[in-house]
N, C-alpha and C positions, 0 to 999 in steps of 0.2 A: 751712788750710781757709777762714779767714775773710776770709782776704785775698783768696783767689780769688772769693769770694760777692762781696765789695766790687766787685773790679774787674769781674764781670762785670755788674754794676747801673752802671758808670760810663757802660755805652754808653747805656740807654736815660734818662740827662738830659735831652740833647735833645731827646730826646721826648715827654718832662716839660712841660720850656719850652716847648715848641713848643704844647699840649695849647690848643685854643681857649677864648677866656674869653669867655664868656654876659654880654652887657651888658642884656639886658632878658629878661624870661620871663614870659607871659602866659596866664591858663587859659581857655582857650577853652570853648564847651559840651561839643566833644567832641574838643579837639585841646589842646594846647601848643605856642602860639606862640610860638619863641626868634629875637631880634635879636643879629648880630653886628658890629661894623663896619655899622653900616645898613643890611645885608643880614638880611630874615625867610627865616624857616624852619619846616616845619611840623611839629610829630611825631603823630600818630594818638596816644590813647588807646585802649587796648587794651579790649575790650567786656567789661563785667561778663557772669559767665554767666545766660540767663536764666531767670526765674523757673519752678520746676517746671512751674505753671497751665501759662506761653506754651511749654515743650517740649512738653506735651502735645499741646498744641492746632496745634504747628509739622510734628507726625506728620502730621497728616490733610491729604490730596491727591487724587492719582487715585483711591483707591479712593472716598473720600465725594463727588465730583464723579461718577465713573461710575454708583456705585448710586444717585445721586439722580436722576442724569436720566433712569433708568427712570419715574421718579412724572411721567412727562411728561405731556400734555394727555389722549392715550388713555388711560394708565392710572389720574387722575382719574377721567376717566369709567366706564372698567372698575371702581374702586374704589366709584365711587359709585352704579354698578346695581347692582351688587353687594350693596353694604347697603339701596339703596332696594327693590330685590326681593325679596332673601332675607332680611334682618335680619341676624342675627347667625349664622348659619350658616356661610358660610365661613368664618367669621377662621381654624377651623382651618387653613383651606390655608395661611394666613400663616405660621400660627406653622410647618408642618411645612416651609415654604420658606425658612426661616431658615437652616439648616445648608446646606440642597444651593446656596443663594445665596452664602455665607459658601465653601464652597469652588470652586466655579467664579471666582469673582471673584478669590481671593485666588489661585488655578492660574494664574491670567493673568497676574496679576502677578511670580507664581516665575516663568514662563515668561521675561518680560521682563529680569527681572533677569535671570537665570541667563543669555540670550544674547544678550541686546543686539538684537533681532530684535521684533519686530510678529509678530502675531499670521497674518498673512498671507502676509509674508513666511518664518515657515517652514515654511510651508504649501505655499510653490512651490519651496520649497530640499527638504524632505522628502520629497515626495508628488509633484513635476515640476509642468510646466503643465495638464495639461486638471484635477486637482482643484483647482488653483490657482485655474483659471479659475471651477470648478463653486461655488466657496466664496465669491468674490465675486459669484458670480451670485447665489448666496440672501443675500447682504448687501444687495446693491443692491433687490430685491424686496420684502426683509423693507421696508427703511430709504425706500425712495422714497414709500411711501403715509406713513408718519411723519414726514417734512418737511413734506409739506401742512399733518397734521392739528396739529401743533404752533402755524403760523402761523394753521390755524383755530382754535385754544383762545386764544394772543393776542388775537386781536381780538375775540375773547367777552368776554374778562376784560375788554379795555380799554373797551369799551362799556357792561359794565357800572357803572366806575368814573365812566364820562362823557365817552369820547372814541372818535372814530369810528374804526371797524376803517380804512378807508380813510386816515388820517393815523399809527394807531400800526404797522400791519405793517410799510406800507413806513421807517417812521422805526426800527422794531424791528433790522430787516431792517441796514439800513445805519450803525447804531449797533454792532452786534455783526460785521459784516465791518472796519468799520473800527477797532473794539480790537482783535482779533486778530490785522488784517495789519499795526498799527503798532506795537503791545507787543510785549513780549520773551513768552517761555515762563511764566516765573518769575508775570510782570505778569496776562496770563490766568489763569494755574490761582490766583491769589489773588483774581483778580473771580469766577472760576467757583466759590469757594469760601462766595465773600460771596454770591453768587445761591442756598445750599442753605439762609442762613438762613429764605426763606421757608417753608422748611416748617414750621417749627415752630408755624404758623399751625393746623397740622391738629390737632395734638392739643388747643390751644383751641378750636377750632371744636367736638371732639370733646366737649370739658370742657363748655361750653356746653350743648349736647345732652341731658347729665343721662343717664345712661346707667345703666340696673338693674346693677349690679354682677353677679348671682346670672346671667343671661339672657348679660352677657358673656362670664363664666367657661364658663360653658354650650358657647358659641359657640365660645370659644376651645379646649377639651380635648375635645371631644364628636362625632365627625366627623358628617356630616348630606350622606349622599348620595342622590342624586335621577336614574332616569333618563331624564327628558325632555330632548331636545335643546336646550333653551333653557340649561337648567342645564348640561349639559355641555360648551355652548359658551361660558358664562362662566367655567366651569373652565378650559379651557384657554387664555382669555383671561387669564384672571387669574395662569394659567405664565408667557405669553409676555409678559407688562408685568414681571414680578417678573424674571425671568430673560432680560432682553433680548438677541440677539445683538451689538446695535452698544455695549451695553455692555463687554462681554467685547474686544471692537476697540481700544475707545477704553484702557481699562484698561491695555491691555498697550503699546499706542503709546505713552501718556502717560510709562510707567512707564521706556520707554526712553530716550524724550526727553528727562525728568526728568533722565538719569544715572545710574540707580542700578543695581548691581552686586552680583555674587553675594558677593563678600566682605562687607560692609553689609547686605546681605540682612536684615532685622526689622523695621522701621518701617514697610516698605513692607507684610507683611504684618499689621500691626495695624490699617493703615490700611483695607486690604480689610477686616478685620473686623469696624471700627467701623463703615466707609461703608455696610456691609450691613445688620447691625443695625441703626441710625439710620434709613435707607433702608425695612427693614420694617416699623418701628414708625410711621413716617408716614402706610405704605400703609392699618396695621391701622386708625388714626388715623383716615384716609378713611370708611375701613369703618362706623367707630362712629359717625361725625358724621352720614350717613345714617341707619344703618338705628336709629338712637335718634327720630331726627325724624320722616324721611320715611316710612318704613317703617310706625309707627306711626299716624301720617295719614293711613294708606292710599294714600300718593303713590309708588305702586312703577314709575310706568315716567318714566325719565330720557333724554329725546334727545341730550341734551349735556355736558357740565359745566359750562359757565356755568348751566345751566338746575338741576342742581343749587345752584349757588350762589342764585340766584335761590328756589328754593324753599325752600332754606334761613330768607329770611328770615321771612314771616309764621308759620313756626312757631316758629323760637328769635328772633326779632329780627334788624335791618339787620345788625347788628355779627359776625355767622355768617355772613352772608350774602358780607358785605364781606371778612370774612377768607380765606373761600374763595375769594374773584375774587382778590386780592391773591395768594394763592398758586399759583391758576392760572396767573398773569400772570406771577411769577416764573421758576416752574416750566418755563412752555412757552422762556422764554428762553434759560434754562441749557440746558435739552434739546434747542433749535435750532441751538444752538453747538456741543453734545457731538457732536449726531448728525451736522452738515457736516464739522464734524474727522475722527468718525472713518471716514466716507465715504472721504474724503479718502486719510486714511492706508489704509483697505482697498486703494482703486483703486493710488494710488502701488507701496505695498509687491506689489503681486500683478503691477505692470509693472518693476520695480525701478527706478524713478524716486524722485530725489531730494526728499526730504519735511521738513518740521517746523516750526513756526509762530516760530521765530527766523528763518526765512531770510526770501527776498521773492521779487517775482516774477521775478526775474533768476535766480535762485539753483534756485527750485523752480516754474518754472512752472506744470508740471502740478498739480501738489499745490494751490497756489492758483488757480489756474482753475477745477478741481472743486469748492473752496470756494465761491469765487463763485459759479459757478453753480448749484451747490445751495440755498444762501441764495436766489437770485433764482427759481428754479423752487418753492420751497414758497412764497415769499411771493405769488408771484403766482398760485398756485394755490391759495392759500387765499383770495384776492378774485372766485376764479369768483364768480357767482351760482346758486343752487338746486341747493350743495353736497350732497348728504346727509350730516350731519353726523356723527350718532352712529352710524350704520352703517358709515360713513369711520372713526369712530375706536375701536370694538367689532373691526370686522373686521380692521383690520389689525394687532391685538394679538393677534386670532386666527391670524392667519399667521406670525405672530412664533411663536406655539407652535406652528406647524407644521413651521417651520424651524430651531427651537431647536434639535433631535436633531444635525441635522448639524454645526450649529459644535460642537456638546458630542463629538461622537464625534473632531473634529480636538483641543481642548483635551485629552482624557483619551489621547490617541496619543503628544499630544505631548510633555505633562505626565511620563507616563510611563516616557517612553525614557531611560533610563540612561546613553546614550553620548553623549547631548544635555544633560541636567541635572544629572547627576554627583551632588552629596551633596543636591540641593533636588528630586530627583524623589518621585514618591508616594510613599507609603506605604503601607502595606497598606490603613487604616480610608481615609484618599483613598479609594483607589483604588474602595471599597465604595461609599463615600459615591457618589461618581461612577458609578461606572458601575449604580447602582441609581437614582439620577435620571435617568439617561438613558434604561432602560429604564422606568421611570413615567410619562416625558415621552412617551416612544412610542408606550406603551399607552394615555395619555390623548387622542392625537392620535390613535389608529386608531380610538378607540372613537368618537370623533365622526364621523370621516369614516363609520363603521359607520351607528351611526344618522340620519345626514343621508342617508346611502343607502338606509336602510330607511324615511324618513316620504317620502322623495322619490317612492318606488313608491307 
């Protein structure tokens, strides 16, 4: 037996000898550089894994980009009539919009995974073309007066900082077409990640404020309903910014684009739930930085956001003042990017045109063309003259809640179907959650359109 062991090791000698010998070996920062016969060669270093902190933080994506760019320039200002009118009386609506935000966002996302499919796209696969058509039509409605008002809260902010709407839009404008259409996927959704740090402006700003602790809780668990049409029309202003529909768009586009698939499926939904969360605490954030200052000052009527910023400061100081333009300024960026994207993807996916911010213009015409253009249509309609600002950006957060029901009735259809989503469709408590927001959100929209009809006569 041992002679056969032998002779069968006799053959691989050769290949012994033959075995290449390393005459230099060099450690590189992140390679090993081996010389043979004066020829280099490289070999990779294999990545440490990283730190728990950067896995956490490598979770968050679509969903903390999409829930941010709700807090865009209208809902600034939604947030911050809000507190300068009523004080601390809403926040509850914050807090009860926690959950029904936390699962429509994260729906979108299962949706994504689960079929590789835009939000729109199976909308025209599901449902045929005229709902198809019907769904981007309230996109495009909801989202067209929102590309103005966003490039009108830029140039607010940027004037207040010290530089004229007329050099930062259109610089805004053409800064943000061009990272998009020259970066990869990956490259975007990590600038659009870096653009949510400004919020965290709000809750200093809020800090600042000096806020009764007893009057917040108050505000926060205590509900404080009103039925005058002014109050009801910041209610459901304050749905349709928290619960945007080109939210819900961008979420499920992104999610596709991303990669990501129903087997993997978890990351993505923590990401929606962090993005939501984080996202609502900003809003409440808004809330308190107001109605702590202005509110109290008796400064209850706000035409704009900037103009909140601005009044922020003679009562807490410049440095409130300054944090709020800084975060305006952020804010309407991200949210100008989010909402041409997922314009973009709506239109695309509902013509089955080829989409996604790794290709070009060769590749996805349409998809970037609609880009473009929408970038250059809000920028240049935010440089009209004798804009009406805050009624431009009140009211069409209000249409946003008017138009919320119907993306919500396609999400929870979709959500739902079992021979489409297989093990990631609702659940029962979903299914509750959801289709009890939708009717809340309906009720909240009829009742206004009720009483606009009743002070109208």
């Amino acid at each position: 037996m041992k002679g056969e062991a032998e002779a069968a090791l006799e053959g691989l000698e050769p290949i012994e000898k033959a075995r290449p010998q390393i005459d230099r070996a060099v450690m590189a920062k992140d390679a090993l550089l081996l010389e043979q016969d004066g020829v280099s060669s490289e070999v990779r270093r294999i990545p440490r894994p990283a730190p728990r902190w950067l896995r956490w933080l490598r979770v968050l994506g679509p969903g903390l980009i999409a829930a941010s760019a709700g807090n865009d320039a209208g809902g600034i200002a939604t947030y911050s009539a809000a507190g300068a009118q009523y004080g601390y009386e809403l926040i509850w609506v914050m807090v009860l919009l926690i959950v029904p935000l936390c699962f429509v966002q994260e729906a979108c996302a299962r949706l994504g995974a689960a079929t590789g499919r835009g939000l729109l796209d199976l909308i025209r696969e599901r449902f045929g073309w005229n709902w198809s058509l019907f769904a981007i039509l309230v996109v495009l409605i909801a989202n067209g007066g929102l590309m103005v008002s966003e490039f009108v809260g830029l140039g607010e902010a940027a004037e207040i900082l010290g530089l004229s709407r007329w050099v930062a839009v259109p610089l805004a404008a053409g800064l943000l077409w061009g990272l998009i259409y020259f970066w990869s996927y990956a490259r975007v959704e990590k600038m659009l990640l870096v653009l949510t740090l400004v919020f965290l402006v709000y809750p200093i700003a809020a800090f600042l404020g000096h806020p009764h602790p007893a009057d917040l809780l108050r505000g926060a668990l205590v509900p404080h309903i009103r039925t005058d049409p002014q109050f009801v029309m910041l209610f459901v202003a304050l749905l349709g910014t928290t619960i945007t529909p080109y939210m819900q768009v961008y979420q499920q586009s992104a999610i596709v684009e991303q990669g990501s698939y129903r087997q993997k499926y978890g990351p993505e939904r923590l990401d929606a739930y962090l993005g939501s969360l984080l996202s609502n605490l900003m809003s409440i954030s808004m809330i308190v930085a107001t109605a702590a200052t202005l509110h109290l000052a008796g400064k209850t009527k706000i035409d704009s956001a900037a103009q909140a910023a601005r009044a922020l400061e003679p009562v807490v100081g410049q440095a409130a003042g300054t944090l709020f333009a800084v975060g305006l300024l952020g804010a309407t960026a991200l949210a100008a990017a989010v909402l041409a994207l997922s314009t973009a993807y709506a239109v695309t996916e509902t013509l089955g045109a080829t989409k996604g911010v790794d290709l070009d213009f060769r590749r996805a015409p349409t998809f970037f063309s609609l880009f473009t253009l929408l970038l250059g249509l809000g920028a240049a309609g935010a440089l009209l003259p004798g804009l009406p600002v805050m009624p431009l950006l009140v009211g069409v957060q209000v249409l946003n809640g008017a138009l919320l029901p119907v993306i919500l009735v396609f999400v929870m259809l979709l959500s739902s179907d079992a021979l489409l989503m297989g093990d990631l469709q609702n659940s029962r408590l979903q299914k509750v959650i959801g289709w009890t927001t939708l009717i809340c959100v309906t009720a909240s929209v009829c009742c206004l359109f009720a009483l606009q009809w009743k002070t109208g006569l």
